[in-house]
MARBA-3410 file (N, C-alpha, C, O; in Angstrom, 1 decimal):
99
-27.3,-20.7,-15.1,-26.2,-19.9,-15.6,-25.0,-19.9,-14.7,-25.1,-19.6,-13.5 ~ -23.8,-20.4,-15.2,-22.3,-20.0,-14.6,-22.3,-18.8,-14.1,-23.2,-18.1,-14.5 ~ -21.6,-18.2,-13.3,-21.0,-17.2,-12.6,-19.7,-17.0,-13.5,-19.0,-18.0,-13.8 ~ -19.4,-15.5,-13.7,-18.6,-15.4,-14.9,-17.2,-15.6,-14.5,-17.2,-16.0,-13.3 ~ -16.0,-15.5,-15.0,-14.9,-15.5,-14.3,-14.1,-14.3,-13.6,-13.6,-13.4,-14.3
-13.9,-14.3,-12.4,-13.4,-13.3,-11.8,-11.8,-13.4,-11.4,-11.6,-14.4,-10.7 ~ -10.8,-12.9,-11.6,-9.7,-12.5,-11.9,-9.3,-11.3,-10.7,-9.9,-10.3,-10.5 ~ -8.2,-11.6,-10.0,-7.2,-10.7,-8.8,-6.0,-10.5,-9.3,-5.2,-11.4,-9.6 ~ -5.8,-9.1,-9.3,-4.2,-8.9,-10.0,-3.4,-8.4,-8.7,-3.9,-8.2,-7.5 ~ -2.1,-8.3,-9.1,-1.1,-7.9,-8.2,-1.3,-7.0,-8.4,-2.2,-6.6,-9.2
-0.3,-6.1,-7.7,-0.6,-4.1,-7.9,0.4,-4.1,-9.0,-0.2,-3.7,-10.0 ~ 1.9,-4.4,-9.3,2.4,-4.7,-10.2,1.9,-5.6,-11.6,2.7,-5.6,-12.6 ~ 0.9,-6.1,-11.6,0.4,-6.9,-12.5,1.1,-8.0,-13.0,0.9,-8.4,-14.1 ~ 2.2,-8.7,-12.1,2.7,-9.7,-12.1,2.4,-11.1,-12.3,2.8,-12.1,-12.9 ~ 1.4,-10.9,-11.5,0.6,-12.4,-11.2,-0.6,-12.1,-11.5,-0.8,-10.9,-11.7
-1.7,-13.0,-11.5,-3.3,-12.8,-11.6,-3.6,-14.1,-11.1,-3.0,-15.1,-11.6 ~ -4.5,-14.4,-10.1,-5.2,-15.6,-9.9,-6.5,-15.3,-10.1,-7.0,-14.3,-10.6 ~ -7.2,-16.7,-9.7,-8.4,-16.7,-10.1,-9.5,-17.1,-8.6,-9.6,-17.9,-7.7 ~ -10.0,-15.8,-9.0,-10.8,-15.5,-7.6,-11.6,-16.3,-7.1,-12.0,-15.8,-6.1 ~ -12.1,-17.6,-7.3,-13.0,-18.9,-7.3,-11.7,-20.0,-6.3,-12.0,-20.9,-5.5
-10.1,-19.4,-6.5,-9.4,-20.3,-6.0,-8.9,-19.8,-4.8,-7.8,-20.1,-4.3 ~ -9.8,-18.8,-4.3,-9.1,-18.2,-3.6,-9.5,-18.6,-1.8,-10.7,-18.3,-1.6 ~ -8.8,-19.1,-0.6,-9.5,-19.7,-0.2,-9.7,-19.0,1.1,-10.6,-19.3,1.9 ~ -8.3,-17.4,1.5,-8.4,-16.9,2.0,-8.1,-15.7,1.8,-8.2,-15.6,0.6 ~ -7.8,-14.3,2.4,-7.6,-13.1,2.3,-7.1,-12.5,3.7,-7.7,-12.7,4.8
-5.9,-11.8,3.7,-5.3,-11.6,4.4,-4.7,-10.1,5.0,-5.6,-9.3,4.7 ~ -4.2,-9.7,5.3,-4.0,-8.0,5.8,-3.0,-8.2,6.7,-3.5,-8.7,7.8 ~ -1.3,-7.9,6.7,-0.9,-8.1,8.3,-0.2,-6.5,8.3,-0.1,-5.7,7.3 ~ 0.1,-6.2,10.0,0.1,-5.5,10.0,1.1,-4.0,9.6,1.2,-3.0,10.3 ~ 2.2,-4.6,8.0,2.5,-3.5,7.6,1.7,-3.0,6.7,2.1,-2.0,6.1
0.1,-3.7,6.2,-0.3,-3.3,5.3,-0.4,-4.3,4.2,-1.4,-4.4,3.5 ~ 0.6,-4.8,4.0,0.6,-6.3,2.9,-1.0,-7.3,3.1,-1.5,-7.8,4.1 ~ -1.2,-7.1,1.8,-2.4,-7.9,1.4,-2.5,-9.4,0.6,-2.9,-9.5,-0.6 ~ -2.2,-10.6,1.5,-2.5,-11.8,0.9,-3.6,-12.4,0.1,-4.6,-11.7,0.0 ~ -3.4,-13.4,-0.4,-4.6,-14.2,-0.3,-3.9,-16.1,-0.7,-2.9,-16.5,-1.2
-4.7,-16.5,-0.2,-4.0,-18.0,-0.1,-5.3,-18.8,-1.0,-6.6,-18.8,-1.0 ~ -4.4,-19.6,-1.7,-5.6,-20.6,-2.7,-5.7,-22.1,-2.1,-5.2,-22.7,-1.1 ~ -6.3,-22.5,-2.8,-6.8,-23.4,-2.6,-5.8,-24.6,-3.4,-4.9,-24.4,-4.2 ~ -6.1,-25.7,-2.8,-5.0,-26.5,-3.4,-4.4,-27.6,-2.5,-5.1,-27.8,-1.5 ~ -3.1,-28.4,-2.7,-2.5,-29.3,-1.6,-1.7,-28.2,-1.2,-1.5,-28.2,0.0
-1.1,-27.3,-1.9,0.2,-26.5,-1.7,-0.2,-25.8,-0.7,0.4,-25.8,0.3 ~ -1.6,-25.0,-0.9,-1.8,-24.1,-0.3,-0.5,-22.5,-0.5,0.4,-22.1,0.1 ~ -0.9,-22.3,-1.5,0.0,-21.0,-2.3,-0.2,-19.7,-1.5,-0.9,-20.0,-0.5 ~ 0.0,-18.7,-1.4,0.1,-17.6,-1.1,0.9,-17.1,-1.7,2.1,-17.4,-1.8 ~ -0.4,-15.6,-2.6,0.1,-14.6,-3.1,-0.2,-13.7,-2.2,-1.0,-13.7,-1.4
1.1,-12.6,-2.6,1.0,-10.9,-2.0,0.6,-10.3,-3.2,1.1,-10.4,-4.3 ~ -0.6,-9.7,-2.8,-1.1,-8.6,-3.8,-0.6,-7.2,-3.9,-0.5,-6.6,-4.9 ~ -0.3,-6.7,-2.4,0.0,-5.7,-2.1,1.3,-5.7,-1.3,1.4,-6.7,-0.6 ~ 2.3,-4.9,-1.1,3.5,-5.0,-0.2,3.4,-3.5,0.6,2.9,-2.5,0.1 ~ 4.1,-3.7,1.9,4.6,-2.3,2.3,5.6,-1.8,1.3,6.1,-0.9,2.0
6.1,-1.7,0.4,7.6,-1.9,-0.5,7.0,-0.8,-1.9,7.6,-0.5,-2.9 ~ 5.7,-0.3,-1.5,5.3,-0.3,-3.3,5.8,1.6,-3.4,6.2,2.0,-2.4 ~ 5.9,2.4,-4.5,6.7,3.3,-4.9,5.8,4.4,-3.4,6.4,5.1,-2.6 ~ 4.8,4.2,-3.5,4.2,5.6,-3.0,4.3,5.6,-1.9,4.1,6.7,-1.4 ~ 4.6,4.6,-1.2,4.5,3.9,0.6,3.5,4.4,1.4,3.5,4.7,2.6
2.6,4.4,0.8,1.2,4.2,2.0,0.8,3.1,2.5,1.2,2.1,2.0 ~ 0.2,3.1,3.2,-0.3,1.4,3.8,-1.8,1.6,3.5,-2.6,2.5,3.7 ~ -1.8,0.7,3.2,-3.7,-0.1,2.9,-4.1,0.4,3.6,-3.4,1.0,4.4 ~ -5.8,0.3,3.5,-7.2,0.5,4.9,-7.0,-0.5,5.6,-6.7,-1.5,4.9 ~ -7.0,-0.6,7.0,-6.9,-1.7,7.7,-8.0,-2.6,7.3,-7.9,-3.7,7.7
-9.0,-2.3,6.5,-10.0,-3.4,6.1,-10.2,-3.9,4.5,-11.1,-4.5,4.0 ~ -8.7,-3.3,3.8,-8.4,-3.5,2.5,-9.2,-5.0,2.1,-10.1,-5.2,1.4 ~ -8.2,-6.2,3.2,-8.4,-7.3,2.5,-10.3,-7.6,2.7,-10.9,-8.3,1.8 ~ -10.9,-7.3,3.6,-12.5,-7.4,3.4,-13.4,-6.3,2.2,-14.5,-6.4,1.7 ~ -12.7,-5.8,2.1,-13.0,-5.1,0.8,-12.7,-5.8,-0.4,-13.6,-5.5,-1.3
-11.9,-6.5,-0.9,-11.5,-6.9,-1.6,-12.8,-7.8,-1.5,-13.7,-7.4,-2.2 ~ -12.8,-9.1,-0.7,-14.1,-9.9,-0.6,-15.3,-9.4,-1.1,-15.9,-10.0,-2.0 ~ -15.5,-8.3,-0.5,-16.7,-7.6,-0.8,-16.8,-7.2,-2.5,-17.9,-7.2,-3.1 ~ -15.7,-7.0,-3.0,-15.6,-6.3,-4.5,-15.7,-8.2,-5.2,-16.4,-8.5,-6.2 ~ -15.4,-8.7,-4.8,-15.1,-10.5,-5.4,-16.6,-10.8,-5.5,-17.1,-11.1,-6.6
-17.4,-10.6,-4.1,-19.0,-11.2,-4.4,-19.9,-10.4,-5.4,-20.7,-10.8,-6.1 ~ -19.4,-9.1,-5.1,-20.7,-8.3,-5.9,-20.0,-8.2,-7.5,-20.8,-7.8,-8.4 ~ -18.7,-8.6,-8.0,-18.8,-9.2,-9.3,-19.1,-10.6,-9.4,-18.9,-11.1,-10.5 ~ -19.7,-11.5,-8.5,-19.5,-13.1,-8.9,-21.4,-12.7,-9.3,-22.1,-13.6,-9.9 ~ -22.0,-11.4,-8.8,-23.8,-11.7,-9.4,-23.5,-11.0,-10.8,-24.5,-10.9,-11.5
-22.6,-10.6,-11.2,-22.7,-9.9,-12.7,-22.7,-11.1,-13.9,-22.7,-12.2,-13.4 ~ -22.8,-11.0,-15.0,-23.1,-11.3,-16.2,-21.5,-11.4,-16.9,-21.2,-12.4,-17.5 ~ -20.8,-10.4,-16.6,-19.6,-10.9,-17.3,-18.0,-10.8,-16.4,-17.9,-10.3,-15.3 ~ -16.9,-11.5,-17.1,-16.1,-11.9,-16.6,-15.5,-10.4,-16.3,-15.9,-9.4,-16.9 ~ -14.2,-10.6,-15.3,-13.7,-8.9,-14.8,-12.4,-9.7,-14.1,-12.3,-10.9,-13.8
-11.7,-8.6,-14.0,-10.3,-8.4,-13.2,-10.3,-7.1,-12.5,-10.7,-6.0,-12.8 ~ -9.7,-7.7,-11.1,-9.7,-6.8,-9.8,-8.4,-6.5,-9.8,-7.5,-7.4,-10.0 ~ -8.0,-5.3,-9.4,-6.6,-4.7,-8.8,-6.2,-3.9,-8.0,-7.1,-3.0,-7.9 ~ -5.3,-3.8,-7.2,-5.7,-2.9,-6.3,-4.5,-1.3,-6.8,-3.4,-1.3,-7.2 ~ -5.4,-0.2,-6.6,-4.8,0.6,-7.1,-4.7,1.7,-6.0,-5.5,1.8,-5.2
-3.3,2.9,-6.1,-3.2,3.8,-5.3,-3.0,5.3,-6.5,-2.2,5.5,-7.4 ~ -4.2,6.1,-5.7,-4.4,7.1,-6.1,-4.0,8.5,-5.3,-4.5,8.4,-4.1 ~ -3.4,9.4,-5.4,-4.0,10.4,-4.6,-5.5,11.1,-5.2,-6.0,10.9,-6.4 ~ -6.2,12.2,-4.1,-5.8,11.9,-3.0,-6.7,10.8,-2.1,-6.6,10.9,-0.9 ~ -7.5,10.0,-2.6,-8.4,8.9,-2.1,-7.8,8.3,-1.8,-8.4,7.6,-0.9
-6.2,7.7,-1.9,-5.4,6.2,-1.3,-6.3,5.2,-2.2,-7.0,5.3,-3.2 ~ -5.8,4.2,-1.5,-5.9,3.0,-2.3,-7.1,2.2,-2.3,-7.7,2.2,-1.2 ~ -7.5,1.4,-3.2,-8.6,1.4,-3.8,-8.9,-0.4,-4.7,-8.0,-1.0,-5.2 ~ -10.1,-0.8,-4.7,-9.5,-2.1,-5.2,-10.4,-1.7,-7.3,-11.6,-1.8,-7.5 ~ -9.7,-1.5,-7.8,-10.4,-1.5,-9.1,-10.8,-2.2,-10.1,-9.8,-2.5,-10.8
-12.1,-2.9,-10.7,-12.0,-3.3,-11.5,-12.4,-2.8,-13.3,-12.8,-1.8,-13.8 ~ -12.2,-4.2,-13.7,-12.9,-3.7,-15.4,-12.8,-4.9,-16.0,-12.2,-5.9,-15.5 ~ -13.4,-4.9,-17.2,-14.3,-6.3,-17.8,-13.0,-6.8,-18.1,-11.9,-6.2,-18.0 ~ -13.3,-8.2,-18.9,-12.1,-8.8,-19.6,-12.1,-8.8,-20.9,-11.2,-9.2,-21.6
END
């Protein structure tokens, strides 16, 4: 059986890549959340910015979390999209839901 397709959104919902191309994950330190794909180009998306309306900064371990939310959808059954979302008052959060 395939592993279903897993999907990373911007916090804006701008962009969406595809979490299989993803080849790193990143965190510097205003808070901004990369991830760099795979490829000749070698792309880098910002998922997250210091810049976003609410100005909080990420968990310093946002971007391993993220990882962590990527593998434990890659053992599920169906495809999903990840985003990262800011709540009060828990802060920010990586969320997903099916496609």
């Amino acid at each position: 059986m395939a592993a279903p397709d897993v999907w990373v959104a911007k916090v804006d919902g701008s962009d969406v890549v595809r979490a299989a191309a993803i080849v790193g994950v990143g965190r510097d330190y205003n808070g901004n959340v990369t991830v760099r794909l795979s490829g000749g180009d070698q792309a880098v998306v910002t998922l997250v910015t210091d810049n976003v309306p609410h100005g909080s900064q990420t968990p310093e371990d946002f971007h391993i979390q993220l990882v962590r939310v990527i593998t434990e959808l890659a053992d599920t059954s169906e495809a999903a999209i990840v985003r990262p979302a800011h709540a009060e008052p828990g802060g920010w959060a990586w969320r997903t839901s099916p496609l």
